[in-house]
LUMSE-812987 format. One record per atom (N, C-alpha, C, O): atom name; residue number from 1; x, y, z. Coordinates in Angstrom, 3 decimals, decimal comma, padded with zeros to 6 digits, always signed. Example, Ala and Ser with C-alpha at 12.3 -4.5 7.8 and 13.67 -1.06 7.14 Angstrom:
! LUMSE-812987
at/i/u/v/w
N/1/+013,190/-005,690/+007,800 $
CA/1/+012,300/-004,500/+007,800 $
C/1/+013,200/-003,300/+007,800 $
O/1/+014,236/-003,319/+008,465 $
N/2/+012,850/-002,250/+007,080 $
CA/2/+013,670/-001,060/+007,140 $
C/2/+012,900/+000,030/+007,870 $
O/2/+013,409/+001,138/+008,039 $
END
This chain:
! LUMSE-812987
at/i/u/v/w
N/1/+044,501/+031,958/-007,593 $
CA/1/+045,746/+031,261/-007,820 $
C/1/+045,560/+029,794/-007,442 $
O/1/+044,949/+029,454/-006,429 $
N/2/+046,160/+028,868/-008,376 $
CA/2/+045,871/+027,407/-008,034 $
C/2/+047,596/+027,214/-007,484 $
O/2/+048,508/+028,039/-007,425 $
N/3/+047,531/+025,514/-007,075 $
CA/3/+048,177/+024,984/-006,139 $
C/3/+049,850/+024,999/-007,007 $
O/3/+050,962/+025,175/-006,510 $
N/4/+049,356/+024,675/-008,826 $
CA/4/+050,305/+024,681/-009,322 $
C/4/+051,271/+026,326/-009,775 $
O/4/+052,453/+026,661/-009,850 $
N/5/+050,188/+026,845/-009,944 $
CA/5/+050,927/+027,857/-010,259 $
C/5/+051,729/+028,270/-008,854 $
O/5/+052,836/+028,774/-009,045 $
N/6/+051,288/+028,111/-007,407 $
CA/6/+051,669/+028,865/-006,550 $
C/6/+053,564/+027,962/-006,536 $
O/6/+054,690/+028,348/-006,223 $
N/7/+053,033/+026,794/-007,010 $
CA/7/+054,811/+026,176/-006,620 $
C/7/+055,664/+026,794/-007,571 $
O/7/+056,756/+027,304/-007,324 $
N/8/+054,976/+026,704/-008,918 $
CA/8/+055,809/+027,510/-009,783 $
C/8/+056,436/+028,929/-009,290 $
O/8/+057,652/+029,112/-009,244 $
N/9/+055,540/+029,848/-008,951 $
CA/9/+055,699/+030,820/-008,157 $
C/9/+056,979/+031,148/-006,846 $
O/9/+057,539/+032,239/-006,740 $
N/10/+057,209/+030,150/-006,088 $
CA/10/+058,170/+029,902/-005,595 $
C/10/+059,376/+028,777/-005,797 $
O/10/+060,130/+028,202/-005,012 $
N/11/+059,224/+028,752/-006,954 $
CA/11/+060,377/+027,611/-007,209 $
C/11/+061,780/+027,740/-006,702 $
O/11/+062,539/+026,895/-006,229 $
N/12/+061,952/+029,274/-006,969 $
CA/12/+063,325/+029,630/-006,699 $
C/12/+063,548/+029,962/-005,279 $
O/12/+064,682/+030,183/-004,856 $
N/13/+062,662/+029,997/-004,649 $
CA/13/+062,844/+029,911/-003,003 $
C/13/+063,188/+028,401/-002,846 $
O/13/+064,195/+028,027/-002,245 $
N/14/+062,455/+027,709/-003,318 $
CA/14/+062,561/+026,124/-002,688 $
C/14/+061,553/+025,641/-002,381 $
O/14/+060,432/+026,144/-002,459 $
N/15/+061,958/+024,243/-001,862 $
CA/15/+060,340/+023,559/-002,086 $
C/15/+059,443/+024,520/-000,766 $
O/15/+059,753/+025,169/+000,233 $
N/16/+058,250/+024,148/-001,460 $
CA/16/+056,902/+024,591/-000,136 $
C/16/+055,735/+023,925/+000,309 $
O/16/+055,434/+023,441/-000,782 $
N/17/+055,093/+023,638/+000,861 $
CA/17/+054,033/+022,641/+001,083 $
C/17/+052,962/+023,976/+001,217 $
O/17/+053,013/+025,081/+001,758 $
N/18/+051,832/+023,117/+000,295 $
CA/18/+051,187/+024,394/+000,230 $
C/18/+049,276/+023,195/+000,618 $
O/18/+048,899/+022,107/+000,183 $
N/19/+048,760/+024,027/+001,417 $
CA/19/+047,522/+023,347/+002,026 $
C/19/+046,154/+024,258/+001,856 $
O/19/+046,216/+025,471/+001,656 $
N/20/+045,035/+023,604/+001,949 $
CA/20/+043,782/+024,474/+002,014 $
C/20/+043,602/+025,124/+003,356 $
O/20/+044,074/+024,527/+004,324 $
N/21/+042,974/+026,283/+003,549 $
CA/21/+043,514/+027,389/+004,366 $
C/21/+042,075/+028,491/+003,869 $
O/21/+042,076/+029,190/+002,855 $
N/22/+041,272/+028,425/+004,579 $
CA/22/+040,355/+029,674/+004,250 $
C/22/+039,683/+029,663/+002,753 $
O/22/+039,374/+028,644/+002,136 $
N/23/+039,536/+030,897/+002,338 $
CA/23/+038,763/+030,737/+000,740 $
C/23/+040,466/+030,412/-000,041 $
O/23/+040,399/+030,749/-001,223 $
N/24/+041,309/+030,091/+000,174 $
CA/24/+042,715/+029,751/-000,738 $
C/24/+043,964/+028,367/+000,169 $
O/24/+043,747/+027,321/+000,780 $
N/25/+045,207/+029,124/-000,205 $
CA/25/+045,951/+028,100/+000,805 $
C/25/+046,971/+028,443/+001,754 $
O/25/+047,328/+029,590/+001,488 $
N/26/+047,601/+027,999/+002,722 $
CA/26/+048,282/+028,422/+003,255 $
C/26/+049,994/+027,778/+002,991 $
O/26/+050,182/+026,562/+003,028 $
N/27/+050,782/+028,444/+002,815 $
CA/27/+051,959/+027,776/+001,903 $
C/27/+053,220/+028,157/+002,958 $
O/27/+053,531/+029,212/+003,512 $
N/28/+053,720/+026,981/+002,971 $
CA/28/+054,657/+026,928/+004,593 $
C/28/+056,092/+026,347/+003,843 $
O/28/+056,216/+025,673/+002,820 $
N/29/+057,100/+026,885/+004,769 $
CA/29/+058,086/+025,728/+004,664 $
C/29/+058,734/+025,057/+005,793 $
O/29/+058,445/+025,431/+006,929 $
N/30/+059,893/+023,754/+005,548 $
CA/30/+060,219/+023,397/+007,144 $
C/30/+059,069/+023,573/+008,292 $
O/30/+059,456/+023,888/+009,418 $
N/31/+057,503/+023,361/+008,031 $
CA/31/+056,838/+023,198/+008,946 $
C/31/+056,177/+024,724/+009,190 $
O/31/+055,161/+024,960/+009,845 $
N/32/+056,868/+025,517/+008,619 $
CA/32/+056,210/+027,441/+008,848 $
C/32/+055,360/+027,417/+008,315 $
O/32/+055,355/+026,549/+007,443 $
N/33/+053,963/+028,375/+008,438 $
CA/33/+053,424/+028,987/+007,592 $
C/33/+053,697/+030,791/+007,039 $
O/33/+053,278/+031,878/+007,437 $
N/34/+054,309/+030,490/+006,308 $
CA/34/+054,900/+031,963/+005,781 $
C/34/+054,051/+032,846/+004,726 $
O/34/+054,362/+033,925/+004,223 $
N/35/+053,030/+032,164/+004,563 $
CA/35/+052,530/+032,916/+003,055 $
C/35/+051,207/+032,374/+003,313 $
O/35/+051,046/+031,305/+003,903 $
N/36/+049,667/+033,550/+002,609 $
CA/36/+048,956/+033,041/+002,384 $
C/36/+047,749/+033,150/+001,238 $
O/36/+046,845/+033,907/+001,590 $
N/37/+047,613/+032,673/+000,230 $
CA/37/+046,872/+032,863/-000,837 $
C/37/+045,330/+033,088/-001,066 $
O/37/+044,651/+032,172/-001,529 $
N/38/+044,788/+034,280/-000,749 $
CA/38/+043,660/+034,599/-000,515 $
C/38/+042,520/+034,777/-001,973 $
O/38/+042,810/+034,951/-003,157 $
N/39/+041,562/+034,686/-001,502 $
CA/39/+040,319/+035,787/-002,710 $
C/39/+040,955/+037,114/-003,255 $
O/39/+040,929/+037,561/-004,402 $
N/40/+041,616/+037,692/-001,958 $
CA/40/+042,058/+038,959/-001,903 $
C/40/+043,440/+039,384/-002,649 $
O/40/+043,591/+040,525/-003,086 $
N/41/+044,445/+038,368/-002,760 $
CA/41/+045,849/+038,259/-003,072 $
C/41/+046,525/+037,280/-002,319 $
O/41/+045,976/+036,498/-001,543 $
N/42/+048,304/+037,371/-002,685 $
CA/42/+049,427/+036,795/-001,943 $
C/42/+049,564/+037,397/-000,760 $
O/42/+049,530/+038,627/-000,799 $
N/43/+049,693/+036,941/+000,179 $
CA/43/+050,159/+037,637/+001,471 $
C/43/+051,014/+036,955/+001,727 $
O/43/+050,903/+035,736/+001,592 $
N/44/+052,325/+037,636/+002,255 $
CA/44/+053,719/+037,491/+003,116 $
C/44/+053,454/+037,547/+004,415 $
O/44/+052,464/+038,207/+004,733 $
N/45/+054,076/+037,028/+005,257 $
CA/45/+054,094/+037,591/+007,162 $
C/45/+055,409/+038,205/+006,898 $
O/45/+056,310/+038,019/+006,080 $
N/46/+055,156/+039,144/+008,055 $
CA/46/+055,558/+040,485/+008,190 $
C/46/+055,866/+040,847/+009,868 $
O/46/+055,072/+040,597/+010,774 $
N/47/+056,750/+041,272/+009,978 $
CA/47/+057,042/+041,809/+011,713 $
C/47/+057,675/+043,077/+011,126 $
O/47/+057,797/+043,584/+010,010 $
N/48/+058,087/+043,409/+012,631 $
CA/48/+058,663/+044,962/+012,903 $
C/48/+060,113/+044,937/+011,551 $
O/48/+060,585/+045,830/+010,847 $
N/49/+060,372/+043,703/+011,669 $
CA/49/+061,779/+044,322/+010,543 $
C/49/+060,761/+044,341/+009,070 $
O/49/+060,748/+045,470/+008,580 $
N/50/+060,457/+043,971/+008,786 $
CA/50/+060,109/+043,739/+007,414 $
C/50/+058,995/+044,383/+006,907 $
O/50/+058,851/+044,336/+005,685 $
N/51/+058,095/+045,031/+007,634 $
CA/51/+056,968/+046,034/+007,563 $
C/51/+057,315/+047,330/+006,348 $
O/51/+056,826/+047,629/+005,258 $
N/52/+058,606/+047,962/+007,350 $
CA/52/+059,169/+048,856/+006,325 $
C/52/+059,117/+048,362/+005,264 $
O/52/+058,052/+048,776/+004,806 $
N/53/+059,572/+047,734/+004,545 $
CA/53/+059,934/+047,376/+003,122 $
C/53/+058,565/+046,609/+002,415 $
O/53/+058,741/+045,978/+001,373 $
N/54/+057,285/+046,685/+002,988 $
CA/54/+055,991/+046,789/+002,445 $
C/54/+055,503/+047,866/+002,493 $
O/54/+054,637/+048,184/+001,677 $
N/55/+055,858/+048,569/+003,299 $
CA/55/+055,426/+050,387/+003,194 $
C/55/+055,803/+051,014/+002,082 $
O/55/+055,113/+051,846/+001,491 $
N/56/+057,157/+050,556/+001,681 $
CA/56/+058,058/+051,415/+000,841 $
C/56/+057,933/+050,867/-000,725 $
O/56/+058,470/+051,458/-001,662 $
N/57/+057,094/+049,572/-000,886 $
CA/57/+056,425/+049,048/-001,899 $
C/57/+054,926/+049,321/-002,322 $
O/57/+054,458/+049,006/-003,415 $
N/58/+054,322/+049,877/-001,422 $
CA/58/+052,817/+050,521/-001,288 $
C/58/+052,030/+049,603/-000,715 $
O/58/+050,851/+049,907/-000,532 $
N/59/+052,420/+048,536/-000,388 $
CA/59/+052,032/+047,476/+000,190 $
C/59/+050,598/+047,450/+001,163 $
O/59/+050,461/+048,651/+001,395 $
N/60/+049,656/+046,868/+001,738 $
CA/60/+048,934/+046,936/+002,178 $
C/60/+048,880/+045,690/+003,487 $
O/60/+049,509/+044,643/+003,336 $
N/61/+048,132/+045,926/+004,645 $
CA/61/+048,340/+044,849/+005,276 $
C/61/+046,795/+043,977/+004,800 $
O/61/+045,934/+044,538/+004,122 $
N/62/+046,638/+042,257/+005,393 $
CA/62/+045,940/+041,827/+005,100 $
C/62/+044,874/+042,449/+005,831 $
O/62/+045,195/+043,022/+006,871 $
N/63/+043,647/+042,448/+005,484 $
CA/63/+042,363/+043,043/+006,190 $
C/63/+041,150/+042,199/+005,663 $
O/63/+040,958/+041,881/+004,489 $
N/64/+040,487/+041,942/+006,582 $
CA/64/+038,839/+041,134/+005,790 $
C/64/+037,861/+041,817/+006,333 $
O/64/+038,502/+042,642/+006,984 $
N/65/+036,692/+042,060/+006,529 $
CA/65/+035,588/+042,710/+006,677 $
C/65/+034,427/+041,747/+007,528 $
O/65/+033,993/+040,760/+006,936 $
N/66/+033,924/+042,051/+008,939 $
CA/66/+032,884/+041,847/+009,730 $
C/66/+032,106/+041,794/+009,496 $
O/66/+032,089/+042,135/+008,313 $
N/67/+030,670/+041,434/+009,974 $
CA/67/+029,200/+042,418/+009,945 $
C/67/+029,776/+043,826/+010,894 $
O/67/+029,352/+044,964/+010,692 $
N/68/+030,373/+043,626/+011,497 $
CA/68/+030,508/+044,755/+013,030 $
C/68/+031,896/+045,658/+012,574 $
O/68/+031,931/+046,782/+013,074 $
N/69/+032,984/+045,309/+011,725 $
CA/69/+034,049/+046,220/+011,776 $
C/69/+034,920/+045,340/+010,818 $
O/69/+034,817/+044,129/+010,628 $
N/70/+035,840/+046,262/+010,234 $
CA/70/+036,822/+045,890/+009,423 $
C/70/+038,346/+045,384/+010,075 $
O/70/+039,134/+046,141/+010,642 $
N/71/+038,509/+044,207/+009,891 $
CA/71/+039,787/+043,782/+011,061 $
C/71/+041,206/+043,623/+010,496 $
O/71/+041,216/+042,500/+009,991 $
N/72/+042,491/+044,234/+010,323 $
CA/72/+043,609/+044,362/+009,677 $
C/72/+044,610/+043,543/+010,805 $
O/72/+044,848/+043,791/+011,987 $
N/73/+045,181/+042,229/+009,704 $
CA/73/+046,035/+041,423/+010,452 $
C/73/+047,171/+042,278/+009,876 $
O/73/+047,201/+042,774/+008,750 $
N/74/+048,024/+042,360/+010,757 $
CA/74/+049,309/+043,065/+010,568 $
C/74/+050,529/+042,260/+010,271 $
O/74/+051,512/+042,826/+009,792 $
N/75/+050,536/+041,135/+010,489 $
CA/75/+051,235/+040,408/+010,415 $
C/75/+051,410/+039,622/+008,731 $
O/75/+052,413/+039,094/+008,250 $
N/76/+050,411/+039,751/+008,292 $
CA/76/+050,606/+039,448/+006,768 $
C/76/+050,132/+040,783/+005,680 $
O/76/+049,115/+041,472/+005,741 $
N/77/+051,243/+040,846/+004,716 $
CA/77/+051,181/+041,840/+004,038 $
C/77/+050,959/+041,542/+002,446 $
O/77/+051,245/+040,423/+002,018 $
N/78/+050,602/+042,244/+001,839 $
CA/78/+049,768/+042,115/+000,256 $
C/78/+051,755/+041,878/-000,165 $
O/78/+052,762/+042,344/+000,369 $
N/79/+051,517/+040,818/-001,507 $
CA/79/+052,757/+040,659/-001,973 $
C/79/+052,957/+042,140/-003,262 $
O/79/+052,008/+042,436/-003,988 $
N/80/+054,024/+042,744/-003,320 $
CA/80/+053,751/+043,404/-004,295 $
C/80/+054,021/+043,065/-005,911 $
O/80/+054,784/+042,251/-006,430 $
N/81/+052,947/+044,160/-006,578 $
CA/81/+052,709/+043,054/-007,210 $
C/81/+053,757/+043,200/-008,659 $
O/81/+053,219/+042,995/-009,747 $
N/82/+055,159/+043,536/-008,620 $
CA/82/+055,693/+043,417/-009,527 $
C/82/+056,711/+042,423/-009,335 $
O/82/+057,265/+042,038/-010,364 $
N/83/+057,148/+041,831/-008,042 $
CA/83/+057,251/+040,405/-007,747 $
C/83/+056,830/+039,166/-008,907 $
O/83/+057,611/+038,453/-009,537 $
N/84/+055,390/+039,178/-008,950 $
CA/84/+055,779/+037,780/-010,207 $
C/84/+055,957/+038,397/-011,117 $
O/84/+055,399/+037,829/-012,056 $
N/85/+056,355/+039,139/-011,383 $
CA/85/+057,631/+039,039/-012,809 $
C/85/+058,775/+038,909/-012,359 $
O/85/+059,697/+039,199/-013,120 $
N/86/+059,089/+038,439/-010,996 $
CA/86/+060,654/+038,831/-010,916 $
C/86/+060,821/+037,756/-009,714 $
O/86/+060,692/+038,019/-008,519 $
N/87/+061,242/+036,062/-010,460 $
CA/87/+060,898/+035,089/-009,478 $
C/87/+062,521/+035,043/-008,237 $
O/87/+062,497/+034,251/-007,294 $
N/88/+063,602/+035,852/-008,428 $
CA/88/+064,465/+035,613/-007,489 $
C/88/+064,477/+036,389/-006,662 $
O/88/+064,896/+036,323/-005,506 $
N/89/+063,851/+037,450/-007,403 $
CA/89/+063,693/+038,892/-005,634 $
C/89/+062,596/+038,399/-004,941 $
O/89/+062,621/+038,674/-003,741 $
N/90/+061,239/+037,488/-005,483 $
CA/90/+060,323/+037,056/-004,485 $
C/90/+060,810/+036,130/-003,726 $
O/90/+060,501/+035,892/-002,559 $
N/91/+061,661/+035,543/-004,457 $
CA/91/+062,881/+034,411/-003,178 $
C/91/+063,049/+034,752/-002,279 $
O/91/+062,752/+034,254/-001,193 $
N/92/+063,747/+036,011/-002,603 $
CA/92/+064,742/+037,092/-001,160 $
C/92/+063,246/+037,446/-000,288 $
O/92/+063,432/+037,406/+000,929 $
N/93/+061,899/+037,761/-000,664 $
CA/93/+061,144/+038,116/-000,128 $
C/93/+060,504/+036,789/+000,661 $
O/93/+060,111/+036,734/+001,826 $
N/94/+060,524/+035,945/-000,154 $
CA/94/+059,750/+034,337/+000,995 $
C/94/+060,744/+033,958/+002,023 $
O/94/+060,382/+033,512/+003,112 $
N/95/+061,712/+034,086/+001,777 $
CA/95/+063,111/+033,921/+002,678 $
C/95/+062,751/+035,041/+003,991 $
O/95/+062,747/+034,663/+005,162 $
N/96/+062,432/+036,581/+003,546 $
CA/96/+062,761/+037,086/+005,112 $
C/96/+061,103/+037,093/+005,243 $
O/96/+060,972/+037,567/+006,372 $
N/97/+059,848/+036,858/+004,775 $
CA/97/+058,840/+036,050/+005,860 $
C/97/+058,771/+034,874/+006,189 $
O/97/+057,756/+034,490/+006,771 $
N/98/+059,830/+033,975/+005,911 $
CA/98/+060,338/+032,800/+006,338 $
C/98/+060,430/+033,172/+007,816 $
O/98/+059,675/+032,857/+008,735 $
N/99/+061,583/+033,950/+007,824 $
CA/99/+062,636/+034,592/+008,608 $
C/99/+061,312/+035,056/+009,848 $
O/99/+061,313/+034,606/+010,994 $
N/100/+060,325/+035,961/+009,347 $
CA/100/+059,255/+036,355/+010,210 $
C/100/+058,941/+035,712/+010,456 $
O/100/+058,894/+035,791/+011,684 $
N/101/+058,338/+034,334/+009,956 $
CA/101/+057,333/+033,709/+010,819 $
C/101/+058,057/+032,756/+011,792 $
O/101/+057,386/+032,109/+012,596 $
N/102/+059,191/+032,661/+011,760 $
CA/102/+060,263/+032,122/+012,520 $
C/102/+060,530/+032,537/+013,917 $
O/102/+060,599/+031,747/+014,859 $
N/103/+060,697/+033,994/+014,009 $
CA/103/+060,797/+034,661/+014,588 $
C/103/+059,315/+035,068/+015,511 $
O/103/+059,446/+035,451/+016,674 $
N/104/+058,476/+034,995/+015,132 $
CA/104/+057,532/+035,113/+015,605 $
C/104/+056,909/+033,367/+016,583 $
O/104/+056,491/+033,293/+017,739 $
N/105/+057,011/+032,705/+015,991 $
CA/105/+057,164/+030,960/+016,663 $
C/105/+058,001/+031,012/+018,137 $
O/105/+057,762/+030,477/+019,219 $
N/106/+059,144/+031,948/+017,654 $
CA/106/+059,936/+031,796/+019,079 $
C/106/+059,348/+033,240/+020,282 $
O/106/+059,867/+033,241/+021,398 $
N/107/+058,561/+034,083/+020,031 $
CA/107/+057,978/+034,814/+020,396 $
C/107/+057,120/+034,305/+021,440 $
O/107/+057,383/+034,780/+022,545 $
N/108/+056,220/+033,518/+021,410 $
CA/108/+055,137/+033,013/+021,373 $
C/108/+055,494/+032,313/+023,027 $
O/108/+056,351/+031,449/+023,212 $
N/109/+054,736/+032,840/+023,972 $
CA/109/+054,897/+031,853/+025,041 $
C/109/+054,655/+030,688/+025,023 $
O/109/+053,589/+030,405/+024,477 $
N/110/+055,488/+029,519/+025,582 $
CA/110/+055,360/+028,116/+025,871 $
C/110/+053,993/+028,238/+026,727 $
O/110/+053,802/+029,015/+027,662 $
N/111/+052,819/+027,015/+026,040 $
CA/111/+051,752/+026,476/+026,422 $
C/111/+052,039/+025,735/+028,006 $
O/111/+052,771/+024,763/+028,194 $
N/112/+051,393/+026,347/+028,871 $
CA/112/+051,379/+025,902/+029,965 $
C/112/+050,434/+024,628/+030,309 $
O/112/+049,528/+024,733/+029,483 $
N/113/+050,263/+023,875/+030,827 $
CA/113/+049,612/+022,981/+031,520 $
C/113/+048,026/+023,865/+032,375 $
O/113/+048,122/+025,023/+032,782 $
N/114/+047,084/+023,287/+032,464 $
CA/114/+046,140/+024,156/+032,783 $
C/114/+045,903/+023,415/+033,819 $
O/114/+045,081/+023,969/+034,549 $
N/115/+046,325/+022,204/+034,294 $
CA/115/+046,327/+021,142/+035,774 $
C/115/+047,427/+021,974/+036,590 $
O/115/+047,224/+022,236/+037,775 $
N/116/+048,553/+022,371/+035,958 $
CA/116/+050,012/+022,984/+036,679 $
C/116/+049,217/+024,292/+037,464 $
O/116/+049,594/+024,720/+038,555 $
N/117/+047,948/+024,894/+036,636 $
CA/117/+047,750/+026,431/+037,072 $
C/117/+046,732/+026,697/+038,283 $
O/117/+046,630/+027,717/+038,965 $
N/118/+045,899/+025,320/+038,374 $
CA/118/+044,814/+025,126/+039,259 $
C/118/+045,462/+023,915/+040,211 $
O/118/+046,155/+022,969/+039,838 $
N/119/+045,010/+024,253/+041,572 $
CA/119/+045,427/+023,193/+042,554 $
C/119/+044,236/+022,405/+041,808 $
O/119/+043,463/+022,699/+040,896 $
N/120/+044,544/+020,699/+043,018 $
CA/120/+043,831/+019,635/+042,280 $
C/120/+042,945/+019,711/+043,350 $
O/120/+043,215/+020,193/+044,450 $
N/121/+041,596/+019,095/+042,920 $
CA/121/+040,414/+018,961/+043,899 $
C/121/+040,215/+017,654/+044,454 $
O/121/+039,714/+016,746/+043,790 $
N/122/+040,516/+017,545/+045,417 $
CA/122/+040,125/+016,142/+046,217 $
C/122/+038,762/+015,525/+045,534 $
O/122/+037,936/+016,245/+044,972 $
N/123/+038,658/+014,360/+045,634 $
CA/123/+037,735/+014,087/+045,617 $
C/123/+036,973/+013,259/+046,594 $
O/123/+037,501/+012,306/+047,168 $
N/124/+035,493/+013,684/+046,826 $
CA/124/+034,610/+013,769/+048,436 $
C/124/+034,835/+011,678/+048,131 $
O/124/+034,939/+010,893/+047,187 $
N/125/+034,803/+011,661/+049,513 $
CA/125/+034,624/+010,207/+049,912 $
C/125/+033,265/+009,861/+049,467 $
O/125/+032,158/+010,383/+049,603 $
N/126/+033,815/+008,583/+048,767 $
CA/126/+032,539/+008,243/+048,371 $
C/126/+031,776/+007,344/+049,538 $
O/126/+032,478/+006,620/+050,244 $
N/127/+030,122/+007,392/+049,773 $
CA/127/+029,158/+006,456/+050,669 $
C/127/+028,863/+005,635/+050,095 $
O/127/+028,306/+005,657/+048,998 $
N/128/+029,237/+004,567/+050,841 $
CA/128/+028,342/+003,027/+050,464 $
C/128/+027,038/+003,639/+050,266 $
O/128/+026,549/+004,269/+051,203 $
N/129/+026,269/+003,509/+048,908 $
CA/129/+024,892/+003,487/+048,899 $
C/129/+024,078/+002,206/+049,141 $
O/129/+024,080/+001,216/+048,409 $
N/130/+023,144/+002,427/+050,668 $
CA/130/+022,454/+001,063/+050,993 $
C/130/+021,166/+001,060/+050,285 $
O/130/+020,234/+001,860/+050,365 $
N/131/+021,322/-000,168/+049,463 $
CA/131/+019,797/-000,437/+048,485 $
C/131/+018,781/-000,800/+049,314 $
O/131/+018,708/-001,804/+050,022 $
N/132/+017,720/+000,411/+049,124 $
CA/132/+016,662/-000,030/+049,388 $
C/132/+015,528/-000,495/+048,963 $
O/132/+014,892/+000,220/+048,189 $
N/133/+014,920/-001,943/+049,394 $
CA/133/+014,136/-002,759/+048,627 $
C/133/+012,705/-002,436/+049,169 $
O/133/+012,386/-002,502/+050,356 $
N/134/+011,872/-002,070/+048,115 $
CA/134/+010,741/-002,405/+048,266 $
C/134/+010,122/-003,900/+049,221 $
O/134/+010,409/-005,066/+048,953 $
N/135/+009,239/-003,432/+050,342 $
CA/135/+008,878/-004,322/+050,968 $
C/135/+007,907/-005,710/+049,913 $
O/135/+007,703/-006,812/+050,421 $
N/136/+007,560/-005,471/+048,874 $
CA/136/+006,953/-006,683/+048,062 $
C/136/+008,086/-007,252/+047,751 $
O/136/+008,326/-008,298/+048,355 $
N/137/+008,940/-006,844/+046,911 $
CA/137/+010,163/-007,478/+046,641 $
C/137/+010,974/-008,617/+047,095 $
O/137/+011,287/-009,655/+046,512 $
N/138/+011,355/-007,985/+048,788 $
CA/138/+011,980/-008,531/+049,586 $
C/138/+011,128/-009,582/+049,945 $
O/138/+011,590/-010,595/+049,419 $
N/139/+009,890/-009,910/+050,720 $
CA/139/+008,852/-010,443/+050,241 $
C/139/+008,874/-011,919/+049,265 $
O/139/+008,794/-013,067/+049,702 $
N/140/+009,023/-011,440/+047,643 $
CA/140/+009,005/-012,540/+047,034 $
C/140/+010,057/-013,309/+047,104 $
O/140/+009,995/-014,529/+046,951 $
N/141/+011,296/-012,563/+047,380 $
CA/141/+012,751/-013,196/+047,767 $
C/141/+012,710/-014,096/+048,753 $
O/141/+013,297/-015,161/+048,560 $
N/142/+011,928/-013,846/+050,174 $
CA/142/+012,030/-015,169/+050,993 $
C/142/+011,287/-015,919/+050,881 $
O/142/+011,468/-017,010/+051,421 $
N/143/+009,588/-015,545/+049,783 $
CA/143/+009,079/-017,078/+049,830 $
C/143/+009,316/-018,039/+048,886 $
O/143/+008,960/-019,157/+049,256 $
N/144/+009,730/-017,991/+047,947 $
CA/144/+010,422/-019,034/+047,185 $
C/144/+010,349/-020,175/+047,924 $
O/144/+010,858/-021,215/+047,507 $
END
């Protein structure tokens, strides 16, 4: 899927900013990333409310493949695929992973300070370091 077709694609949701993102793009709105356009397909984000209603579409979650194991993000789900033929119910659908990834932003613990979590370390007094001169040196310095 290219950049144009994907706006076309959501027209009837509203505008989207759509960016490079992996082998495709990642397509956000108001600053979200709600959607993401893979090798693989469309993917929606997805939480506990909205899961059901990818189950009940046959839906699949996103998954990519390791050398070591096959890893399934749960959080984004395959768009189904009788959606693009039907550009105002995919509205209603970008709207509640809008809604998810929204919801999930406010989830998310506030980033702490990593100075706040560790006391601070003094730092050792510094020593006058006394230069020491080679006896020739010192030497050519006083006979001048």
């Amino acid at each position: 899927m290219d950049r144009e077709f994907l706006i076309d694609l959501f027209a009837d949701f509203g505008p989207v900013t759509i960016r490079k993102m992996f082998s495709g793009y990642g397509i956000s709105a108001d600053g979200t990333n709600f959607a993401l356009s893979l090798r693989a397909g469309l993917f929606l984000r997805a939480d506990e409310v909205t899961i059901p209603d990818f189950e009940a579409e046959g839906s699949k979650p996103f998954q990519y493949s390791t050398r070591a194991k096959t890893v399934v993000v749960n959080s984004y789900w395959e768009l189904p695929a009788r959606l693009f033929d039907d550009s105002a119910e995919l509205a209603q659908w970008a709207r509640a992973a809008l809604a998810a990834a929204q919801r999930a932003k406010v989830k998310k613990r506030p980033k702490g300070k990593k100075a706040a979590s560790k006391p601070a370390k003094k730092a050792a007094p510094k020593k006058a370091a006394a230069k020491k001169r080679s006896p020739k040196k010192a030497a050519k310095r006083t006979v001048r």
